[in-house]
Steps between C-alpha positions, in 0.01 A plus 500: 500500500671802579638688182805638631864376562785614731813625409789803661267781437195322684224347311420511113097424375387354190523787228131538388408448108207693308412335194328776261406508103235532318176306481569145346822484485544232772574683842358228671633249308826564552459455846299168466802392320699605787284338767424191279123625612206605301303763688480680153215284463339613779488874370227657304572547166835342581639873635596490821256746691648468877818579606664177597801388676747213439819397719727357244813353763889527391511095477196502264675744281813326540300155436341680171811685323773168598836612360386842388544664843862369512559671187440816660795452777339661785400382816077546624434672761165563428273243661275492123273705350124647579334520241156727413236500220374825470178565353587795316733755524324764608468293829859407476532866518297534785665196703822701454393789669216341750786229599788685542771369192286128484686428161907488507501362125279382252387295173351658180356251332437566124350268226827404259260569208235745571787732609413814732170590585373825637507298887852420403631831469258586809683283703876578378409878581358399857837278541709780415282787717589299799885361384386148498711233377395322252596168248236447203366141450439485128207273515321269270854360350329150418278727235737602248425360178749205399635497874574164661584400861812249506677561770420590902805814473320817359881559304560174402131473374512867330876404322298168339247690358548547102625804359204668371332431842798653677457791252100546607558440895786772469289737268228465771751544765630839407201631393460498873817638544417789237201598716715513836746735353285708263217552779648452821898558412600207666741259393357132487663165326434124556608382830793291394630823311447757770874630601411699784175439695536833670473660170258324280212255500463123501268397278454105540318349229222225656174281472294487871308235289770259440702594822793611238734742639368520839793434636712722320268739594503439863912511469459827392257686723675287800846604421394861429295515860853344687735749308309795506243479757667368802611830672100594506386135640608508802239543794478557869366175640393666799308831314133515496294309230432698181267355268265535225120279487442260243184369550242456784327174551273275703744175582344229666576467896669864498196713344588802323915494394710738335759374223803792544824526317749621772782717347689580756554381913387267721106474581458183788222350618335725770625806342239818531452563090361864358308426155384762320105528494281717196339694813787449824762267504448181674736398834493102574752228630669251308330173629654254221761520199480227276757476203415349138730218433738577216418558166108530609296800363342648743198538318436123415238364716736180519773657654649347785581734809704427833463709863825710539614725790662769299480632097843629428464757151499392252230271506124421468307400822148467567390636852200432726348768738239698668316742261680388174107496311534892492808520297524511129769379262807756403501652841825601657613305875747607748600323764504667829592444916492801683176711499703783350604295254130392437379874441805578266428117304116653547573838334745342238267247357187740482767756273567227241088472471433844469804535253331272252508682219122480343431874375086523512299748311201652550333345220603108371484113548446315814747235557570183698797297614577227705795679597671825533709405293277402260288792552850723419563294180143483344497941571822503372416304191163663432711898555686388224284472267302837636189371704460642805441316791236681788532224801736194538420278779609156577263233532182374275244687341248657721126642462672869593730454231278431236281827656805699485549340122121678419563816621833550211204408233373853468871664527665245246316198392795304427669518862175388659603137493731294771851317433577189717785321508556111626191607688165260528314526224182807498232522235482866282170673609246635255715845526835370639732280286737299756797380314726184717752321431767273674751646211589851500621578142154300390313698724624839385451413141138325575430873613688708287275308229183550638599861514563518120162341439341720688693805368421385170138407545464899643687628161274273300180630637671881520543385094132437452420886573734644233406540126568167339753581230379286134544590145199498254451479125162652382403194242371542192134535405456478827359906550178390700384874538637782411478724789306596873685260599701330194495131520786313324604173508840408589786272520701458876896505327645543878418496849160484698214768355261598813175678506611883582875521313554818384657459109715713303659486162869381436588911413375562864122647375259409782215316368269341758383341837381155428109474634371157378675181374262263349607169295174288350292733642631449840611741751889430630691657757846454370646351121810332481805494239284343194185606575271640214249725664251782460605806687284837554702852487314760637577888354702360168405482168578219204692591239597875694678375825510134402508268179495147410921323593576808739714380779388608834716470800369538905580836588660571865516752723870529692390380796366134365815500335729553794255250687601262221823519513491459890364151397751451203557127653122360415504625138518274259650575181190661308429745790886539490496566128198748471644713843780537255265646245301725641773704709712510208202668312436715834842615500489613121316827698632438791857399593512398868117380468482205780853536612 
């Protein structure tokens, strides 16, 4: 079906629809509930990890919102709405500038509850870099406490809700309204209250899991796209194809296929198509168009498509020809007749490539993608939280990468490992860990906590070389010899006491290096907190240097201590406490001792 309609000024497409929030908050959903589908349940870990594509036509809208259009007084021009899942939003981020404008307005979905989330305000600040327009579906309606569903009309049902539930929906509400203005300084209000869409935000309150307020919401974002959109809809039928690659695949009777959202012209069967290629771009003709049937998902293996002679933007179309198997996912297309205008398509598509903004170091992680896109969001993801990434490359996990992996051991171990995501899966070599996942935030947090482990397990065994720090008391009757060495028994009051401490007095008065601990006649290594052992103190003397209850604490040198306090987040509260001591007693002599 062609998504675009006549009218004085030529022809007008389907606006195009980016659903974004954060993880969990029911992106997807919302657009089951919209589709009356369920390809959530198709997506691992239930986040939707492939940009897909949904035609959504004006009578299905008008069919799903009944008397609420009318309300708006306005007649449709717009032939429906496109609608996209994005994965994440640094890809939406990179759709926007591989495809051209792909998104005219959008949904941010967040959880009625939970409130903002970091991805939230990610995605309101990505919305706003690019002046987006946006409406807020304030999900997860059906799970405030002592809320219950009586009738189909969001209003009517909100009105015959009880007080105090009113009270907790609109305390919820404005929190989200708080955040809007205090962080963003926009003005937002429920949708029904909103005075002046042109100034300030619709929020519509909704449940995806009880289809409540879909339709409301669909009133909304369809009346905003027809008053404030139309002017940038319209198209040249006859212009070249511009598109944007969803997905190859392997179709049965047509071999390899490309799923492509076309934003703007005409692309016809026959038609020579440029497609942007990770090494040249590819040049091939058109040799079938086939069209999902509406309200299919592109992505669902059960979706029904139909041979077409032309795409008109804004639509999804899945296209058969020569070559496709070379091409990978979030690639540019042009369409193209002349050979002039094949070079220029040629040049233009190869730009947007080399414009992908991964920055590379000399020294950091290898990473994988399915997709440019992918591979833009995943370096964008892992910049932000200050790993460096060394070579990005679409495609699975080679042998080469994981030799490219070993040779970052011996200039930082913890780079020397490869990130792959939606990629097949690759086991983690005896050197090289290999970290994939079909879920990006997963991913980066499956990594970012094998990093801490391993940053930790270094500081640990970086630990074991200092001076353990302990606190002795010399026990009574317990003055084994007197001198060369003295041997005393004592009592472990804090912390770990190892073979080779150096001890000193509470005043500061070096005393000691430990040389032997021995309990029952037994040599030990170490002696922890509540330990009674026999200790040997070469060079001091009983009852000159030392006597029976003298306190004796580990003595330090700055350097251990600075080391220490490098690892401040692995003490535990005795190492803590006796740190505390012995600079304080340093510092007596000493004011900026260990600073």
């Amino acid at each position: 079906m062609a998504q675009q309609a006549k009218d004085s000024n030529g022809a007008i497409r389907s606006p195009i629809v980016s659903v974004l929030g954060h993880v969990d908050h029911g992106k997807s959903s919302i657009l089951d509930a919209i589709r009356g589908s369920n390809i959530l349940a198709t997506e691992a870990g239930a986040i939707t990890q492939a940009i897909g594509a949904s035609i959504i036509p004006l009578a299905t809208i008008q069919k799903k919102c009944g008397q609420l259009l009318c309300q708006l007084k306005m007649d449709f021009t717009i032939p429906g709405l496109l609608f996209i899942d994005t994965p994440g939003h640094a890809a939406f981020t990179t759709l926007r500038k591989r495809g051209g404008s792909l998104a005219d307005i959008a949904i941010l979905v967040v959880d009625l509850n939970e409130g903002f989330k970091p991805q939230t305000k990610e995605a309101v600040e990505i919305l706003r870099a690019f002046k987006t327009p946006f409406i807020v579906a304030a999900n997860k309606l059906d799970l405030v406490n002592g809320y219950r569903h009586k009738h189909d009309a969001l209003l009517q049902d909100l009105n015959a809700q009880t007080p105090e539930v009113q009270q907790v929906l609109d305390d919820k509400l404005y929190r989200l309204v708080g955040v809007f203005y205090e962080e963003f300084g926009m003005q937002a209000e429920r949708f029904d209250r909103v005075s002046d869409y042109a100034k300030q935000l619709a929020i519509v309150p909704c449940s995806a899991l009880k289809n409540h307020g879909i339709p409301e919401l669909l009133m909304v974002i369809a009346g905003l796209a027809q008053r404030y959109l139309e002017g940038r809809l319209n198209v040249s039928v006859d212009g070249p194809a511009k598109g944007t690659v969803l997905e190859v695949k392997e179709t049965t009777g047509l071999g390899s296929t490309i799923d492509v959202i076309v934003y703007d012209g005409t692309l016809r069967r026959g038609d020579t198509i440029v497609i942007a290629g990770t090494d040249a771009p590819l040049v091939t003709k058109v040799r079938a168009l086939l069209e999902p049937a509406p309200l299919a998902e592109m992505r669902d293996k059960k979706a029904k498509f139909k041979p077409v002679e032309a795409a008109i933007a804004a639509t999804g179309v899945k296209i058969s020809a020569p070559g496709l198997e070379v091409v990978t996912p979030g690639m540019p297309l042009r369409g193209a007749t002349t050979p002039e205008e094949i070079e220029a398509a040629k040049r233009l598509v190869q730009e947007q490539v080399d414009d992908a903004e991964i920055v590379l170091s000399d020294v950091g992680v290898i990473i994988k993608a399915d997709t440019l896109g992918s591979l833009e969001a995943l370096s964008k993801l892992l910049n932000d939280e200050g790993i460096p990434v060394r070579k990005a490359t679409v495609g699975p996990v080679s042998r080469k990468d994981v030799v490219d992996a070993e040779a970052n051991l011996d200039k930082e171990p913890l780079t020397g490992v490869i990130i792959g995501f939606n990629i097949p899966e690759f086991a983690s070599t005896d050197k090289v860990a290999v970290f994939t996942n079909p879920v990006i935030y997963r991913l980066i947090e499956d990594y970012l906590a094998w990093r801490k482990a391993q940053v930790e397990k270094a500081h640990r065994a970086a630990m074991d070389e200092l001076s353990a720090v302990c606190k002795l008391e010399i026990l009574q009757s317990c003055i084994f010899r007197q001198s060369n060495p003295a041997v005393v028994g004592v009592e472990v009051l804090q912390g770990v006491l190892k073979q080779g401490t150096r001890l000193m007095k509470l005043d500061g008065t070096r005393v000691a290096v430990v040389k032997e601990l021995q309990q029952e006649s037994k040599s030990l290594s170490r002696a922890e907190k509540g330990f009674q052992v026999a200790i040997s103190l070469p060079g001091v003397t009983c009852g000159r240097q030392i006597n029976e209850h003298d306190l004796l604490l580990t003595e330090l040198d700055e350097g251990e201590f600075r080391k220490y306090k490098e690892y401040k987040d692995l003490l535990n509260a005795d190492q803590k406490a006796l740190l505390k001591e012995i600079s304080d007693i340093k510092r007596k002599e000493n004011p900026v001792w260990g600073v």
